[in-house]
N, C-alpha and C positions, 0 to 999 in steps of 0.2 A: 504494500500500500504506500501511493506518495503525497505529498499533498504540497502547495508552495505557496509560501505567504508573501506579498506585494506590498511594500510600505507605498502608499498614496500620498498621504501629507499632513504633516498634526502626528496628530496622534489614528490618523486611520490608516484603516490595511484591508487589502484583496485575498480571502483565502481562495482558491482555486484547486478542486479534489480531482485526485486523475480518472476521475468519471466524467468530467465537464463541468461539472456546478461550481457555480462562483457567491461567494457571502462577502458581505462589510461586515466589518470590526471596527468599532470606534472607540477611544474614550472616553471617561465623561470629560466635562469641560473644564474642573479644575484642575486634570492631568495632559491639557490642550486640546482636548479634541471639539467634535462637534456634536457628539449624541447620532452620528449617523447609522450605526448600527450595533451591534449585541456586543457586549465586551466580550474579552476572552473566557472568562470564567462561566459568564454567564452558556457559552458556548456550550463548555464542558459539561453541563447538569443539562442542557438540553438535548448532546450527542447520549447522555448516559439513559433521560427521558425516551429517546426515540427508540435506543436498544431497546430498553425493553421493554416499551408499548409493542416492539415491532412481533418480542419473541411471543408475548402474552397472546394477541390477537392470532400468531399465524399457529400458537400451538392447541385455542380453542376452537381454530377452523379445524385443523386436521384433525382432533376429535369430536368433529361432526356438530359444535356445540354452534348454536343461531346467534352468534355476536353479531350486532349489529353496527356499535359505537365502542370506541372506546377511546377516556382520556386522564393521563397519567398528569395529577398537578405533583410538581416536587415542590418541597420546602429543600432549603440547606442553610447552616450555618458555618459562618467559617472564624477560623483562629483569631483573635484578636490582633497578632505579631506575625510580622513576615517570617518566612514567606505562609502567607493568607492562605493557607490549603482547607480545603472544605474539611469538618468535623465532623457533622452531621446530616443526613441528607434523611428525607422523609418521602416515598412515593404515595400516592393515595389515586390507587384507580378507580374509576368511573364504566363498568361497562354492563353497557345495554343491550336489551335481545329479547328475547320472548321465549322463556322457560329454560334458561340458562341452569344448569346442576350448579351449587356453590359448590361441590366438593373440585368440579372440574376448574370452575375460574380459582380456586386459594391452590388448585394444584397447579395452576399455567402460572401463576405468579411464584409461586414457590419455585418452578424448574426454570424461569428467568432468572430470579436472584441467586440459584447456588449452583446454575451450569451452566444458561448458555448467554446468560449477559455480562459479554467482555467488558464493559464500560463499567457495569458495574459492581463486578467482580474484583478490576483492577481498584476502581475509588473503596470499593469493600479495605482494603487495604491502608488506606490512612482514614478513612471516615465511618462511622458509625450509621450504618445505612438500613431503612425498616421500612415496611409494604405493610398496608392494610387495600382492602377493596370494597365499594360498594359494589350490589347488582340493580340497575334499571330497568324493572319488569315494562313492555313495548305493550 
């Protein structure tokens, strides 16, 4: 995997993923920048958000479960002293469907947090990271 980051100007930056896509990075404005898009940190609880919305949703399709929606809010907190590394981070999904089994949505989140989400696997590792779920009956 490669990815290459492009200083623009300020405090902004081009990341650019060698699948094509391209994101702004800004900072806030008392670090020069101009608020034009998601700082870097913020970044990282969002790539870690998307694993595993991604693993949750695609492991209650293949077990045949009628997810309709689903959406992962994190919380995080981070260190007070540099370097700022997240501490804590909190998922709370959201997913909806129409006769969803709860043992199968607490078992797709279960098998994202302790196998197949790299993101958040890795932050597992300096951050103290915890899942709960709703289900929204459709």
């Amino acid at each position: 995997m490669k990815a290459r980051i492009k200083w623009v100007q300020d405090a902004t930056f081009l990341g650019e993923s060698a699948s094509g896509h391209a994101v702004v990075m800004d900072g806030p404005p008392e670090h020069g920048g101009r608020n034009l898009g998601v700082r870097p940190m913020e970044m990282l609880l969002l790539g870690m958000g998307g694993c595993t919305a991604f693993d949750v949703v695609h492991i209650l399709r293949k077990g045949r479960q009628p997810v309709t929606d689903c959406v992962a809010e994190l919380t995080a907190e981070r260190a007070e002293t540099d370097p700022k590394v997240f501490t804590r981070i909190h998922v709370h999904f959201i997913i909806k469907g129409r006769g969803l089994g709860e043992a199968q949505v607490r078992r797709a989140v279960e098998l994202s947090a302790e196998k197949y989400c790299s993101a958040s696997i890795m932050l597992g590792k300096v951050a103290q990271i915890s899942h709960d779920f709703e289900i929204v009956e459709e």
